[in-house]
C-alpha positions as CSV (number, residue, x, y, z in Angstrom):
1,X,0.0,0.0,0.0
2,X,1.1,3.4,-1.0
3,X,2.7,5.7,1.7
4,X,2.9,9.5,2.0
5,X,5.9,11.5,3.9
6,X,5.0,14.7,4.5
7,X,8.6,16.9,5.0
8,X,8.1,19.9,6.4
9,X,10.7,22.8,6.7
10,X,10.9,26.2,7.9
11,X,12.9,28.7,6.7
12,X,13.4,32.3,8.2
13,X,15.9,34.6,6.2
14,X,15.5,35.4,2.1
15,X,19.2,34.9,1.7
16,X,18.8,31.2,2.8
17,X,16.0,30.9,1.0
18,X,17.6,31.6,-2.4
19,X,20.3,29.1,-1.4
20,X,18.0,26.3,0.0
21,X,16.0,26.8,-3.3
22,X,18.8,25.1,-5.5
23,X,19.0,21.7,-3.1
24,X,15.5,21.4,-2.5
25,X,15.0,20.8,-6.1
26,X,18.1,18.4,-6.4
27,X,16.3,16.3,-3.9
28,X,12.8,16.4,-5.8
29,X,14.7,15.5,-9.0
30,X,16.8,12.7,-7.7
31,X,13.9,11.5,-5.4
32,X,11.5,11.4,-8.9
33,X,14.1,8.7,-10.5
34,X,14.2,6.5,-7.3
35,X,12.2,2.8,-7.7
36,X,8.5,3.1,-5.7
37,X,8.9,7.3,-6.1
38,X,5.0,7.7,-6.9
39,X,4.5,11.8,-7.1
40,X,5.6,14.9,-4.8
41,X,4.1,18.1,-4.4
42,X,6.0,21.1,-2.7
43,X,3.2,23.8,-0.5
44,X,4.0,27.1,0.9
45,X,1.8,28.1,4.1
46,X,-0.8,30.8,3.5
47,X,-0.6,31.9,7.3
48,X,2.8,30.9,8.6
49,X,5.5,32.7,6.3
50,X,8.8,30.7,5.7
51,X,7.0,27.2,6.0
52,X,7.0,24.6,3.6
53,X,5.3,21.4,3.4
54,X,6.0,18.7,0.9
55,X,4.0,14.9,0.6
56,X,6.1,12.9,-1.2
57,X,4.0,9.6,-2.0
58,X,5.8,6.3,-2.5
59,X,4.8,2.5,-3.3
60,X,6.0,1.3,-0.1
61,X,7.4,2.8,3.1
62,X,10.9,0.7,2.3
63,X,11.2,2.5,-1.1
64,X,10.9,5.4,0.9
65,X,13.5,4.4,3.4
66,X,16.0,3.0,1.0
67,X,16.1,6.8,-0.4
68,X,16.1,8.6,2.7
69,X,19.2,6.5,4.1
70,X,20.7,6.9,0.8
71,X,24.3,8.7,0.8
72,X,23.2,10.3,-2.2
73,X,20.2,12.1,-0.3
74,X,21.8,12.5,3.0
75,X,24.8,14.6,1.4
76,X,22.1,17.3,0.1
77,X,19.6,17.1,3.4
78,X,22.7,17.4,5.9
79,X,23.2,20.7,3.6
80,X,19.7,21.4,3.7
81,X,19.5,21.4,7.4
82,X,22.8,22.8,8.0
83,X,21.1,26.1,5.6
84,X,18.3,26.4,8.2
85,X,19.5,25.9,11.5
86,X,17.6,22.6,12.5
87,X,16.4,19.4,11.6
88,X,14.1,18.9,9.2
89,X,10.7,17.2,10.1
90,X,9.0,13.7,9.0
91,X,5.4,11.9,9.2
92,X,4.7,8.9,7.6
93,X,1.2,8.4,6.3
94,X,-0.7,5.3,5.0
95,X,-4.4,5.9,3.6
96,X,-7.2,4.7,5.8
97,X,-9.7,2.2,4.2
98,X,-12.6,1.5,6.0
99,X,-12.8,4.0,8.8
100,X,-10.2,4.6,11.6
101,X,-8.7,2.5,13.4
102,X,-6.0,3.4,15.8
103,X,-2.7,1.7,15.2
104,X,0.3,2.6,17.9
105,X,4.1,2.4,17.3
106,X,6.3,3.7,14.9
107,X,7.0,2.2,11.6
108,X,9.6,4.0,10.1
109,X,13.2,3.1,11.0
């Protein structure tokens, strides 16, 4: 079953802005050509200036993990985060079918 990660960053000064521009879309392109990569779509918020949200869907959660523990992807989101200041944050979604049922524990590694 397909999974979404929503990515969320925040960031706080133009001038980092124009250079966090650049590696956010290396990491969109690269992610795009990565096996179970399904779509992406970058947000800005309308009433919290500076954040950004992006839900990045993939076939499975260990397509997902196999890119985010790549060398090739921590190399431009240790840039990334060095850029803004802090760490950037992850969720990982799964659609609900059926109504909701509570499920406790992480899955992600």
């Amino acid at each position: 079953m397909a999974v979404s990660i929503i990515i969320q960053r925040t960031v706080r000064d133009e001038t980092v802005a124009k250079e966090l521009g650049p590696l956010i879309v290396q990491l969109r392109s690269r992610a795009m050509g990565q096996a179970g990569f399904l779509t992406g779509q970058t947000f800005s918020c309308l009433d919290c200036q500076g954040e950004y949200l992006v839900i990045s869907t993939w076939n499975r959660l260990e397509d997902w993990n196999r890119w985010m523990h790549s060398e090739e992807r921590k190399s431009i989101q240790n840039r990334v985060d060095e850029l803004l200041g802090e760490k950037t944050r992850y969720r990982y979604y799964e659609p609900v079918v059926g109504g909701i049922i509570p499920q406790f524990g992480v899955k992600s590694d």
